[in-house]
PDB file as gemmi writes it, atoms N, CA and C in Angstrom:
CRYST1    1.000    1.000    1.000  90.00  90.00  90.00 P 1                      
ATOM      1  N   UNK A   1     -22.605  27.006 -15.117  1.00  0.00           N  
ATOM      2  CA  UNK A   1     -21.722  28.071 -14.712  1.00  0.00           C  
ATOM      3  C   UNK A   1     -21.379  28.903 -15.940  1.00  0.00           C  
ATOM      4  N   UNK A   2     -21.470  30.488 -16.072  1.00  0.00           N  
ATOM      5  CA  UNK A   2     -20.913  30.850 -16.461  1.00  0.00           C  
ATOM      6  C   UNK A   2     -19.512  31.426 -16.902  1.00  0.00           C  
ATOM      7  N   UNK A   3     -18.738  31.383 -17.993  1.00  0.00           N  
ATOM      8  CA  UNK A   3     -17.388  31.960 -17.877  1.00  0.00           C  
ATOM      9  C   UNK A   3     -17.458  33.256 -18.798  1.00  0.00           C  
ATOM     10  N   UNK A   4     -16.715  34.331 -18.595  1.00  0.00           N  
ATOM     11  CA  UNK A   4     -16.455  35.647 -19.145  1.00  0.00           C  
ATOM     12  C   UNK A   4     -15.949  35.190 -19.944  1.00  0.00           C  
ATOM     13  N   UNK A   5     -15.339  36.000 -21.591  1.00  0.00           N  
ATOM     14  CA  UNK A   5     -14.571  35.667 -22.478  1.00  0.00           C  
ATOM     15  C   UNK A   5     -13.140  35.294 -22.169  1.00  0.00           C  
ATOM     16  N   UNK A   6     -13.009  36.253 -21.582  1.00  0.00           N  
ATOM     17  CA  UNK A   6     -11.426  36.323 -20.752  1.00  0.00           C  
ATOM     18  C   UNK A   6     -10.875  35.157 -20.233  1.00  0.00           C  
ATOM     19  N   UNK A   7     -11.681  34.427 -19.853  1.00  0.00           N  
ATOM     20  CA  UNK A   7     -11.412  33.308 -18.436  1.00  0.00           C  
ATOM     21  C   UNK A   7     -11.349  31.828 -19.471  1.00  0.00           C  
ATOM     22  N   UNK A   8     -11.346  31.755 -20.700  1.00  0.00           N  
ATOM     23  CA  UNK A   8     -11.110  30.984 -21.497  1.00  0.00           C  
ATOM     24  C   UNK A   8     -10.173  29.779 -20.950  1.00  0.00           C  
ATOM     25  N   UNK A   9      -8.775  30.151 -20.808  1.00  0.00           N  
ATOM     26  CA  UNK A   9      -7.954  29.561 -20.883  1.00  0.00           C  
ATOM     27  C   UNK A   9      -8.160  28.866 -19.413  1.00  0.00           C  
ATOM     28  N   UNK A  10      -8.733  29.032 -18.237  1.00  0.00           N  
ATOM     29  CA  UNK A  10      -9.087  28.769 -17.006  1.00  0.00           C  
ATOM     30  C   UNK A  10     -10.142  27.259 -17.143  1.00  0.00           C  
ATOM     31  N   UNK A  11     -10.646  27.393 -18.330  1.00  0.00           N  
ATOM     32  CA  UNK A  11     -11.407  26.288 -18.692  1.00  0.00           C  
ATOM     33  C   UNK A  11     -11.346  25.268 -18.707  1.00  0.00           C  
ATOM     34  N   UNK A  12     -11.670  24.323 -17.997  1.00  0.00           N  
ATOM     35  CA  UNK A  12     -11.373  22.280 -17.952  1.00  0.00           C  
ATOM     36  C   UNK A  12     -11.548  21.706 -19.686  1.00  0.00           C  
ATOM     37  N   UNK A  13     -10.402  21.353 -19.511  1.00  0.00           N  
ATOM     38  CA  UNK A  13     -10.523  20.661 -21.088  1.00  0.00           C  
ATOM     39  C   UNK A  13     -11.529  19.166 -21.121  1.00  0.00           C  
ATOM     40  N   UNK A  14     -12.561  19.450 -21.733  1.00  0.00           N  
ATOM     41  CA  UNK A  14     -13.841  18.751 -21.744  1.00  0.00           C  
ATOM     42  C   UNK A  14     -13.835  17.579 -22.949  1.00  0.00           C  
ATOM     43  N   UNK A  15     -14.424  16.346 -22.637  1.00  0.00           N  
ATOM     44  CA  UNK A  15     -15.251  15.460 -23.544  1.00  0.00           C  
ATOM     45  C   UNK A  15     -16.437  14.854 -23.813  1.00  0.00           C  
ATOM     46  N   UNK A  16     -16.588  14.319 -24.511  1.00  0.00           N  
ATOM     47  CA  UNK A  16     -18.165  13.399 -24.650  1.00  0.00           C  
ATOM     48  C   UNK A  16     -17.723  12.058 -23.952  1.00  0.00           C  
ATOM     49  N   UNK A  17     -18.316  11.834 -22.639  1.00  0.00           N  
ATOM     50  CA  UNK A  17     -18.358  10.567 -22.105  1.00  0.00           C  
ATOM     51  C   UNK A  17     -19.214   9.196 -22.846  1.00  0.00           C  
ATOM     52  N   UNK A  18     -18.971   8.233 -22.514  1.00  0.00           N  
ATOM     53  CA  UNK A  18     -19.751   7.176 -22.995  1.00  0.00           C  
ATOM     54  C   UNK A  18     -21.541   7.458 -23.138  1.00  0.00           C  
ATOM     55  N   UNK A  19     -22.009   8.301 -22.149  1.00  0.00           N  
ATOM     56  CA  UNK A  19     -23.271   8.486 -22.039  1.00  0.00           C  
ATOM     57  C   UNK A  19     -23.944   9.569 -22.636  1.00  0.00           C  
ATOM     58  N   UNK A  20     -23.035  10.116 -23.130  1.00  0.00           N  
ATOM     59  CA  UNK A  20     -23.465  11.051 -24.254  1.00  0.00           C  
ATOM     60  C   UNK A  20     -22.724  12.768 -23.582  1.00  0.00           C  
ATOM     61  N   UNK A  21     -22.366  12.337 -22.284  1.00  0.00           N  
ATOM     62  CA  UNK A  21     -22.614  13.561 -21.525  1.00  0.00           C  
ATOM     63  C   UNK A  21     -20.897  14.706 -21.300  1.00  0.00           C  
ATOM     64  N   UNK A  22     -20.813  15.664 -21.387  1.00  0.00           N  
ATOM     65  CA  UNK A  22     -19.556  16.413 -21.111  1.00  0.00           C  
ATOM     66  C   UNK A  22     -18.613  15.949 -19.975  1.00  0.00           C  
ATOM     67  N   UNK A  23     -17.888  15.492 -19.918  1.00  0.00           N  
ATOM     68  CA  UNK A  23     -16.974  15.038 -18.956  1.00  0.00           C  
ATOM     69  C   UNK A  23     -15.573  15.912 -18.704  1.00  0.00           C  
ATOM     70  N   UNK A  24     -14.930  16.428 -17.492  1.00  0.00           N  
ATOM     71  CA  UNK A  24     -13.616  16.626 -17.984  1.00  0.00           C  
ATOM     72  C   UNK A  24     -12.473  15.883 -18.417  1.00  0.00           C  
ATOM     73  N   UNK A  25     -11.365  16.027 -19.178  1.00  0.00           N  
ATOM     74  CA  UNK A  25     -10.376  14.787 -19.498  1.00  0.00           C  
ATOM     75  C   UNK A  25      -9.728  14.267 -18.472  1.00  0.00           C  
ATOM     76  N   UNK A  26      -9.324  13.420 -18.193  1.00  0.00           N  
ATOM     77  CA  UNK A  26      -8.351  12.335 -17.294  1.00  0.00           C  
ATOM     78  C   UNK A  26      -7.141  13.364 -17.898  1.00  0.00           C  
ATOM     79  N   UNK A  27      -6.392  12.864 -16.118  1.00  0.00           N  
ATOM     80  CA  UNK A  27      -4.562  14.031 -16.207  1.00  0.00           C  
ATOM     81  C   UNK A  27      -3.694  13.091 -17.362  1.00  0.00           C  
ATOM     82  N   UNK A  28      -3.911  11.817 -17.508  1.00  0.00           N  
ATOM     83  CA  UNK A  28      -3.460  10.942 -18.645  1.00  0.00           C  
ATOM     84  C   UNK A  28      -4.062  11.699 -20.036  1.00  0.00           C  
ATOM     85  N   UNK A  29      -5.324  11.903 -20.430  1.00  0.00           N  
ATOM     86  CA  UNK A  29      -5.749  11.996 -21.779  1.00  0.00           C  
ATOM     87  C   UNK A  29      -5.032  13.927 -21.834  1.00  0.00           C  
ATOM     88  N   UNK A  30      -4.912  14.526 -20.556  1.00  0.00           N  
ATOM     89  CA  UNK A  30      -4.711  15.817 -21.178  1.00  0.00           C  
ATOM     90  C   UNK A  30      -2.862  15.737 -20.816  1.00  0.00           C  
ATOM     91  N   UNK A  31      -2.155  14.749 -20.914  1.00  0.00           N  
ATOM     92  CA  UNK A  31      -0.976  14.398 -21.321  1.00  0.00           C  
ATOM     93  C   UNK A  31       0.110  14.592 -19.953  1.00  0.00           C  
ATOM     94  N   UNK A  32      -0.390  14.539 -18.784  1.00  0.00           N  
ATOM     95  CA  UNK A  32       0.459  14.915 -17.471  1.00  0.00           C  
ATOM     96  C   UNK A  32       0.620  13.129 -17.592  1.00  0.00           C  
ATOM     97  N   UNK A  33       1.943  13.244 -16.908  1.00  0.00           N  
ATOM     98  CA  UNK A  33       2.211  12.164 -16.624  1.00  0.00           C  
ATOM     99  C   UNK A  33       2.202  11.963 -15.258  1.00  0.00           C  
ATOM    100  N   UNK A  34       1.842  10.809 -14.991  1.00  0.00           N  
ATOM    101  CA  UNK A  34       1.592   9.823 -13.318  1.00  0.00           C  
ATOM    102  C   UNK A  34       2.604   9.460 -12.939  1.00  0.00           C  
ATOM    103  N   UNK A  35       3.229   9.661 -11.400  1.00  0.00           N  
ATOM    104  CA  UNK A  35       4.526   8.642 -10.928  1.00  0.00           C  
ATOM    105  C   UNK A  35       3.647   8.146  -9.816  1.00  0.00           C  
ATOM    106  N   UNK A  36       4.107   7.544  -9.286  1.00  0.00           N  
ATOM    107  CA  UNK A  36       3.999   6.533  -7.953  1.00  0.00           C  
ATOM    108  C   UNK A  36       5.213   6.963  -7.158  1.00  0.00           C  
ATOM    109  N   UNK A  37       5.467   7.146  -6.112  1.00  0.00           N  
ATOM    110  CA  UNK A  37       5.862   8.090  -4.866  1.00  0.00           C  
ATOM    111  C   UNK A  37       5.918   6.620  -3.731  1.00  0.00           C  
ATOM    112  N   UNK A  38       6.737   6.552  -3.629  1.00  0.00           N  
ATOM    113  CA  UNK A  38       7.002   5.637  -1.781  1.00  0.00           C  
ATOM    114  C   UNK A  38       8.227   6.084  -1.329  1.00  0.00           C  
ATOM    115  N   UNK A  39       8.317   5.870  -0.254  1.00  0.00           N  
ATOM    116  CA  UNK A  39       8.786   6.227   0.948  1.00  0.00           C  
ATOM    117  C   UNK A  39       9.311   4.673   1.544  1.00  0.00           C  
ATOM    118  N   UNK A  40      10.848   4.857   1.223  1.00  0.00           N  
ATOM    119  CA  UNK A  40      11.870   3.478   1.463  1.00  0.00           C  
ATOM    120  C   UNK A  40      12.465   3.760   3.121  1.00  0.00           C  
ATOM    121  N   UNK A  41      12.035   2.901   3.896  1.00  0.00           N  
ATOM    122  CA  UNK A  41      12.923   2.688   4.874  1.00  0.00           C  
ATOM    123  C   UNK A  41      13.906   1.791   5.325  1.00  0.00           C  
ATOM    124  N   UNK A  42      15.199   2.297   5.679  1.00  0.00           N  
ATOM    125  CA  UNK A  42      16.326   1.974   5.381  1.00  0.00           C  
ATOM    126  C   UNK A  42      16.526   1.142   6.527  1.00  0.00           C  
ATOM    127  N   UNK A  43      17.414  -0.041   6.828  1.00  0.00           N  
ATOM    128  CA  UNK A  43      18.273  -0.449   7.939  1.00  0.00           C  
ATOM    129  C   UNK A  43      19.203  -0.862   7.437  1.00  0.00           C  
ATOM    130  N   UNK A  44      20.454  -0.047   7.947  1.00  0.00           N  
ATOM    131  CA  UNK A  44      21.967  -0.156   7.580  1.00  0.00           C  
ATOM    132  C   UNK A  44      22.526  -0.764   8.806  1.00  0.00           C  
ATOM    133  N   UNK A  45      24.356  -0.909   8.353  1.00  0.00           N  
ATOM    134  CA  UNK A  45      25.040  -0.957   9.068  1.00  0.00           C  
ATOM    135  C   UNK A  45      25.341   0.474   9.836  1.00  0.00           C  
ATOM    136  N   UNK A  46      25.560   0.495  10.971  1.00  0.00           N  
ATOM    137  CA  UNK A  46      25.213   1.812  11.792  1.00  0.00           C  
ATOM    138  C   UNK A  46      26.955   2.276  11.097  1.00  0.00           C  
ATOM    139  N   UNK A  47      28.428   1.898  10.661  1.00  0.00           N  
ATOM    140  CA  UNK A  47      28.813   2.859  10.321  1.00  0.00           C  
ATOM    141  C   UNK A  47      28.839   3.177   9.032  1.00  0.00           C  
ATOM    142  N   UNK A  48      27.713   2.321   8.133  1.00  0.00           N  
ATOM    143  CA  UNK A  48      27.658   2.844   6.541  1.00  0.00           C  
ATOM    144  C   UNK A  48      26.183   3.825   6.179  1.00  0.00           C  
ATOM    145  N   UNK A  49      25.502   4.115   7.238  1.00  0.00           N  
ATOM    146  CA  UNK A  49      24.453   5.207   7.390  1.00  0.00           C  
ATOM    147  C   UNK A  49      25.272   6.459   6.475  1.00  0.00           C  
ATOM    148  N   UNK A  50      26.092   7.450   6.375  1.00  0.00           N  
ATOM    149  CA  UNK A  50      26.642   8.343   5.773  1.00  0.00           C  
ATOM    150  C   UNK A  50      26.499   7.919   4.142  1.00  0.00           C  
ATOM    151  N   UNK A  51      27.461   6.808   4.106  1.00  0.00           N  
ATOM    152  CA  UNK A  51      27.711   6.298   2.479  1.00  0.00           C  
ATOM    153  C   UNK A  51      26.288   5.924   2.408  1.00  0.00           C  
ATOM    154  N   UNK A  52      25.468   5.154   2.445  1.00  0.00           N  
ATOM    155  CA  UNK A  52      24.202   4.768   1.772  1.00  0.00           C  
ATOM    156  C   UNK A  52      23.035   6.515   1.657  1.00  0.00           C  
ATOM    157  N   UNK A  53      23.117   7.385   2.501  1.00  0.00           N  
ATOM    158  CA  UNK A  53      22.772   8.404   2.379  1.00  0.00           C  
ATOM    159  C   UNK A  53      23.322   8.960   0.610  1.00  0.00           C  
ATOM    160  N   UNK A  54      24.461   9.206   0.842  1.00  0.00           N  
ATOM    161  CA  UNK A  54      25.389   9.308  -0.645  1.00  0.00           C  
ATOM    162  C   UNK A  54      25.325   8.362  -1.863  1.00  0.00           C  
ATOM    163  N   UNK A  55      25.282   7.536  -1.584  1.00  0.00           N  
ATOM    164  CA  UNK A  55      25.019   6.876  -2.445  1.00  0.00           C  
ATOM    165  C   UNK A  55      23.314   6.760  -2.852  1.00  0.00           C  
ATOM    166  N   UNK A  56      22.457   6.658  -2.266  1.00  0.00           N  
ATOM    167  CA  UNK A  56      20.939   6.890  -2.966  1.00  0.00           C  
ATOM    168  C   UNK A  56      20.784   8.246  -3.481  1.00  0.00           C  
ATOM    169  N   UNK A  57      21.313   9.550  -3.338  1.00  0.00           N  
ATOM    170  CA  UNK A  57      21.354  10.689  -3.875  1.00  0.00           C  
ATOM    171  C   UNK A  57      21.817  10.508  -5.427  1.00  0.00           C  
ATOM    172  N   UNK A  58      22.684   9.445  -5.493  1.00  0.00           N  
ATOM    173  CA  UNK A  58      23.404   8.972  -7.349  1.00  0.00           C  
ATOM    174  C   UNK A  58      22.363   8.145  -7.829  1.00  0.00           C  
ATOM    175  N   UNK A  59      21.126   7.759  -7.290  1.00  0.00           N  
ATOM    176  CA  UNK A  59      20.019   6.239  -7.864  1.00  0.00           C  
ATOM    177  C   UNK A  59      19.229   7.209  -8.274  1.00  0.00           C  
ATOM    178  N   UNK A  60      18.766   7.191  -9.856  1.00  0.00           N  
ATOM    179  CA  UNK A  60      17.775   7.122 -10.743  1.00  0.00           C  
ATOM    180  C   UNK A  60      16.544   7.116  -9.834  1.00  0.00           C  
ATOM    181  N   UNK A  61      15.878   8.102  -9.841  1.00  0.00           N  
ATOM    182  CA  UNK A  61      14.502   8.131  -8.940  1.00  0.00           C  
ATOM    183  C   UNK A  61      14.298   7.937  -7.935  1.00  0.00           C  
ATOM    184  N   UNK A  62      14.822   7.881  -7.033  1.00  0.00           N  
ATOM    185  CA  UNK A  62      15.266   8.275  -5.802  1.00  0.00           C  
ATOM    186  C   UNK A  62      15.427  10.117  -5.418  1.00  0.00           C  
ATOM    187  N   UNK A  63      14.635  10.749  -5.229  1.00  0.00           N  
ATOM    188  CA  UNK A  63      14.188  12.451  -5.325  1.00  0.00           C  
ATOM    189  C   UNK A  63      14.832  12.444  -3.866  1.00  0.00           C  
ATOM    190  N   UNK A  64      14.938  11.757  -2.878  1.00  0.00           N  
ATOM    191  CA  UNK A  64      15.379  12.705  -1.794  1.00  0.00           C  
ATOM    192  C   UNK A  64      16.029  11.099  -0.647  1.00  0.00           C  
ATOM    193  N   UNK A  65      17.194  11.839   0.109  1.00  0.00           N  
ATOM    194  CA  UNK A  65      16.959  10.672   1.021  1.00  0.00           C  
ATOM    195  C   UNK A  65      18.268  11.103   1.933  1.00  0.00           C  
ATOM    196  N   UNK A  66      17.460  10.783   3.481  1.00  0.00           N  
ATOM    197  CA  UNK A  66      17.935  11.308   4.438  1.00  0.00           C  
ATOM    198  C   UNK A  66      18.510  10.153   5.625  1.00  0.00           C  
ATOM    199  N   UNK A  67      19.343  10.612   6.556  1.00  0.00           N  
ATOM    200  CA  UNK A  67      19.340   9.657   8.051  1.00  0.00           C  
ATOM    201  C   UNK A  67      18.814  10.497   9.015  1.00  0.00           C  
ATOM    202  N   UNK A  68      17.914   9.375   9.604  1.00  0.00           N  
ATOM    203  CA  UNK A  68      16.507   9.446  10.508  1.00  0.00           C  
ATOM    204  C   UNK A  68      17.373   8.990  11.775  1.00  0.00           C  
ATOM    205  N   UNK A  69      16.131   9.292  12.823  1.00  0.00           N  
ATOM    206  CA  UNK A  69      16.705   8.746  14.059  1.00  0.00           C  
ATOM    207  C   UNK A  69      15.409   7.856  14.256  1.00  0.00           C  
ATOM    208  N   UNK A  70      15.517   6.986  15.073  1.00  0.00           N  
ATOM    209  CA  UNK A  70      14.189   5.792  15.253  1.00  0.00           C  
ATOM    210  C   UNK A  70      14.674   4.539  14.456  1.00  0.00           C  
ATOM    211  N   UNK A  71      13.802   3.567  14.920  1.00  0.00           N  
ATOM    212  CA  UNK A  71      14.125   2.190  14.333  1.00  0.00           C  
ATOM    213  C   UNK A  71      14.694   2.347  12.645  1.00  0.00           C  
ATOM    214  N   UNK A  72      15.078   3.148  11.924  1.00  0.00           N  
ATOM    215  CA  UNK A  72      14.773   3.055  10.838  1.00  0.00           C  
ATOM    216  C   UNK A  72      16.646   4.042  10.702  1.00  0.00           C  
ATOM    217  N   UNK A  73      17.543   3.810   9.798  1.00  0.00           N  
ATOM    218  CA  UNK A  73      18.449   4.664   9.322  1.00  0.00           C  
ATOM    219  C   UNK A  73      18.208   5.818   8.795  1.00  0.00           C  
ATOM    220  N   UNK A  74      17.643   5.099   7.408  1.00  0.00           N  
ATOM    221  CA  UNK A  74      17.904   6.372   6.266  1.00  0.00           C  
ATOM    222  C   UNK A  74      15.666   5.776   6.060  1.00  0.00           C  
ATOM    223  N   UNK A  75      15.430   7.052   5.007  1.00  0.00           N  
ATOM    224  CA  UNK A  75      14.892   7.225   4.667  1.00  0.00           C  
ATOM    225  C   UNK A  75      14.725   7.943   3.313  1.00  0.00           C  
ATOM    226  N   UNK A  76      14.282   7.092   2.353  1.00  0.00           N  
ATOM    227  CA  UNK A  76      14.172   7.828   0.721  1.00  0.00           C  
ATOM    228  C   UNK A  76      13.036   7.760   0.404  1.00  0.00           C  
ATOM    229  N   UNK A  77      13.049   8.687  -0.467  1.00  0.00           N  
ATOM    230  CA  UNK A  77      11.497   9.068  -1.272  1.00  0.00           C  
ATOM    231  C   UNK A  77      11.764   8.789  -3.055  1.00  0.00           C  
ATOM    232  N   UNK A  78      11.185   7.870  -3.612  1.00  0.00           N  
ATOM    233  CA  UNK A  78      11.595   7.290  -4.982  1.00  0.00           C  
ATOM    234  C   UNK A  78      10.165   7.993  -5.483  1.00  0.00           C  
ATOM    235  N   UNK A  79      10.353   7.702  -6.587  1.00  0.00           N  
ATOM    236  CA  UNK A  79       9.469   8.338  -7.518  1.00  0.00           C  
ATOM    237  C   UNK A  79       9.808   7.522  -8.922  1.00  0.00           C  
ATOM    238  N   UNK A  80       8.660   7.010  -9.495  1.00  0.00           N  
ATOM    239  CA  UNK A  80       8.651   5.991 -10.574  1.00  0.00           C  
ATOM    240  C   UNK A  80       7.665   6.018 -11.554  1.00  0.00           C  
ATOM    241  N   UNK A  81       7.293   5.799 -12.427  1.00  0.00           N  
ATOM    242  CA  UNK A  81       6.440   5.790 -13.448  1.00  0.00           C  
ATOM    243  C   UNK A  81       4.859   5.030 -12.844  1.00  0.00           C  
ATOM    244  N   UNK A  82       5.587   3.400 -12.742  1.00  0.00           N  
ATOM    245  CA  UNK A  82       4.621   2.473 -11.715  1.00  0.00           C  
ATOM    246  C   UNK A  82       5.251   1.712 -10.717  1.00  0.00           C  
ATOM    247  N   UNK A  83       4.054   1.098 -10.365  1.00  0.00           N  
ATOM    248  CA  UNK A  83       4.844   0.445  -8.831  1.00  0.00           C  
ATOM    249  C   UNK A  83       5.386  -0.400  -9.001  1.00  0.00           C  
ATOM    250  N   UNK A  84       5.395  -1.355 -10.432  1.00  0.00           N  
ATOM    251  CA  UNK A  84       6.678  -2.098 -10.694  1.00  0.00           C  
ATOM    252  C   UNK A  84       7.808  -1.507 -10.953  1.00  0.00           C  
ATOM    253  N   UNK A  85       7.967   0.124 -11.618  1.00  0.00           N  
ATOM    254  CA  UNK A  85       9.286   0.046 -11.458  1.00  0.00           C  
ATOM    255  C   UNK A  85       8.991   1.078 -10.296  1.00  0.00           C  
ATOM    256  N   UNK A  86       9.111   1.322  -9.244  1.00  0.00           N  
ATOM    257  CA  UNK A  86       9.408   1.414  -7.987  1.00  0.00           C  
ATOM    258  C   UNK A  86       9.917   0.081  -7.207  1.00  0.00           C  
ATOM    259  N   UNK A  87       9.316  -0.948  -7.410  1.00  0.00           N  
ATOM    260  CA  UNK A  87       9.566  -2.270  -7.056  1.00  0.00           C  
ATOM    261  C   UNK A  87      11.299  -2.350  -7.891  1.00  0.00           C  
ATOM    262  N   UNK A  88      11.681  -1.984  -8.883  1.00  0.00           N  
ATOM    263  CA  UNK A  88      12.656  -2.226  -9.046  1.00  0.00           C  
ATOM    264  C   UNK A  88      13.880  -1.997  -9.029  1.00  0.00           C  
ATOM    265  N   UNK A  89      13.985  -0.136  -8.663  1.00  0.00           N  
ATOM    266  CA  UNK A  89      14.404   0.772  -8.125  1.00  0.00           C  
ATOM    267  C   UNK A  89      14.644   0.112  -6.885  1.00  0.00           C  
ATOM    268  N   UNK A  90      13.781  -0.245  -5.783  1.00  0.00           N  
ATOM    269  CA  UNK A  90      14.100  -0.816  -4.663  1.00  0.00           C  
ATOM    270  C   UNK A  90      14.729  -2.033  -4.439  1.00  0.00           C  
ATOM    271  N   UNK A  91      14.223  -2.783  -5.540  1.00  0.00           N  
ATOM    272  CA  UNK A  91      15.114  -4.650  -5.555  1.00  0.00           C  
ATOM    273  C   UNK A  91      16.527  -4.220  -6.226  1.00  0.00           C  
ATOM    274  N   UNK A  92      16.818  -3.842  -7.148  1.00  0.00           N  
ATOM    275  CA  UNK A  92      17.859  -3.583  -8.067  1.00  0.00           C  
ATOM    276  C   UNK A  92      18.886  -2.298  -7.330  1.00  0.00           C  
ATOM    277  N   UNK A  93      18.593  -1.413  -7.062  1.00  0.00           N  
ATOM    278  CA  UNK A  93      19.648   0.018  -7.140  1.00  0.00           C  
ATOM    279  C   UNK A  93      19.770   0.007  -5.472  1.00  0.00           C  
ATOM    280  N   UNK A  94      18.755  -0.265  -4.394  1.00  0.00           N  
ATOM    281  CA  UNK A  94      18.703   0.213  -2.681  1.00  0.00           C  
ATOM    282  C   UNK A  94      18.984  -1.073  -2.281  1.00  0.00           C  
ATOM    283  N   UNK A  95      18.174  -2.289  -2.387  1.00  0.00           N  
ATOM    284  CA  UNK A  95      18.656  -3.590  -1.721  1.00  0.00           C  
ATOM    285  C   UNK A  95      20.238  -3.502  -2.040  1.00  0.00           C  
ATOM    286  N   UNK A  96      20.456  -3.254  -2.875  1.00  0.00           N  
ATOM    287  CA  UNK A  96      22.362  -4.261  -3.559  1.00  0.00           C  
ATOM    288  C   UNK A  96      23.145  -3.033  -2.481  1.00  0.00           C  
ATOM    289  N   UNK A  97      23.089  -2.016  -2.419  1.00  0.00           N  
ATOM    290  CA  UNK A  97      23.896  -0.668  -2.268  1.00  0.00           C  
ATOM    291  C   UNK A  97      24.917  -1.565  -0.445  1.00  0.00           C  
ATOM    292  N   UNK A  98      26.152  -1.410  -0.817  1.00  0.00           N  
ATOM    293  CA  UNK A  98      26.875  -1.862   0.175  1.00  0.00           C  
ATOM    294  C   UNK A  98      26.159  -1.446   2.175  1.00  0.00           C  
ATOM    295  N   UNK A  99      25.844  -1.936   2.815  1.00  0.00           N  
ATOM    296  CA  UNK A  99      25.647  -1.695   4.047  1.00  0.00           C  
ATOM    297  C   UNK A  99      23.955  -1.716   4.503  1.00  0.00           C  
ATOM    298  N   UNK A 100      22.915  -1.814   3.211  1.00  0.00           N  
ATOM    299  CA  UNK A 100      21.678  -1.861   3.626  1.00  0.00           C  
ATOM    300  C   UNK A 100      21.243  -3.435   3.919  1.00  0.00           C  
ATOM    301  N   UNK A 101      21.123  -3.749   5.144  1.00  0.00           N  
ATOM    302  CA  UNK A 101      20.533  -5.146   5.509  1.00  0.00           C  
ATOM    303  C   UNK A 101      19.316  -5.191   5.366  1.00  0.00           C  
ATOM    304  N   UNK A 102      18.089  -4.092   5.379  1.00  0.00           N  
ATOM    305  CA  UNK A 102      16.473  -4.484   5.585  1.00  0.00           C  
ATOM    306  C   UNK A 102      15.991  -3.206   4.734  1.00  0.00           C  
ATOM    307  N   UNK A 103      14.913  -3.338   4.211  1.00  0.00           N  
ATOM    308  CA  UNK A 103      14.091  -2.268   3.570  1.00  0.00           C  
ATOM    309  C   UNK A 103      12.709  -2.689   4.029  1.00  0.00           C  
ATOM    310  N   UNK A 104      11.837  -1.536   3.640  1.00  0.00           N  
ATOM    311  CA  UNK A 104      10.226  -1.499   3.745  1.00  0.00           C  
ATOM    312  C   UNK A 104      10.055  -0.320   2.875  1.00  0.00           C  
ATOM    313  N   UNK A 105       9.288  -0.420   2.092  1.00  0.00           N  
ATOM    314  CA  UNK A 105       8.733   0.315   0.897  1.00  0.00           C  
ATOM    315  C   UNK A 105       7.070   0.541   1.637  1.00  0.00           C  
ATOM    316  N   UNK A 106       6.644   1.988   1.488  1.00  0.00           N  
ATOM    317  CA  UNK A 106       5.682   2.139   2.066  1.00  0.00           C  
ATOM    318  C   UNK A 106       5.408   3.363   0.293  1.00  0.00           C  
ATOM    319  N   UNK A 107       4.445   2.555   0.041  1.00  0.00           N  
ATOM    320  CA  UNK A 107       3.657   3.783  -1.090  1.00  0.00           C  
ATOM    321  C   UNK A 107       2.646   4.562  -0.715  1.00  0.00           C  
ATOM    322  N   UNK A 108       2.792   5.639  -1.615  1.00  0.00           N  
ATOM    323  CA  UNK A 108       1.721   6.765  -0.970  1.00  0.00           C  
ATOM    324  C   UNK A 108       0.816   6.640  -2.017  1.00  0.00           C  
ATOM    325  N   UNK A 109      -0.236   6.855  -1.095  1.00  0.00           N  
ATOM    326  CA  UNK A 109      -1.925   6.815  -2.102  1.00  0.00           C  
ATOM    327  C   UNK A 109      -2.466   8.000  -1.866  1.00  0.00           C  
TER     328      UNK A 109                                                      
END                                                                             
């Protein structure tokens, strides 16, 4: 493929693979960082649905979290480095939170 001079900066930042051959860089080697993303479903006490809403809005990586209607209360969306600490975010900060009896952690791939 050709590129114009102009279109420089549009350019995949490139390496020498093991095989000798041009590769583009991994979102790690060109310095983006990776989270891991799941999707917590909640079962509360039906009158602490409000407060556990409020209260996961104050938890460290926890980006969003709502009350659902269906088998399920609330619903949060965490966001973590890796899936251990997503795992811990969920054991540590959502299990303890006054009124949540059940969770299910569903990660997105």
């Amino acid at each position: 493929m050709l590129y114009h001079a102009d279109d420089y900066r549009s350019l995949p930042r490139m390496k020498t693979g093991l095989t000798g051959m041009i590769v583009p860089l991994t979102p790690q080697e060109e310095g983006h960082v990776m989270t891991t993303t799941a999707f917590v479903l909640i079962e509360g006490a039906s009158d602490q649905t409000a407060k556990i809403v409020k209260a996961l809005q104050k938890v460290k990586g926890v980006k969003s979290a709502h009350a659902v209607t269906g088998p399920y209360d609330v619903i949060a969306c965490v966001e973590a480095s890796d899936i251990g600490a997503v795992g811990a975010v969920v054991l540590s900060k959502i299990r303890t939170l006054k009124g949540v009896t059940r969770t299910v952690t569903c990660v997105a791939v």
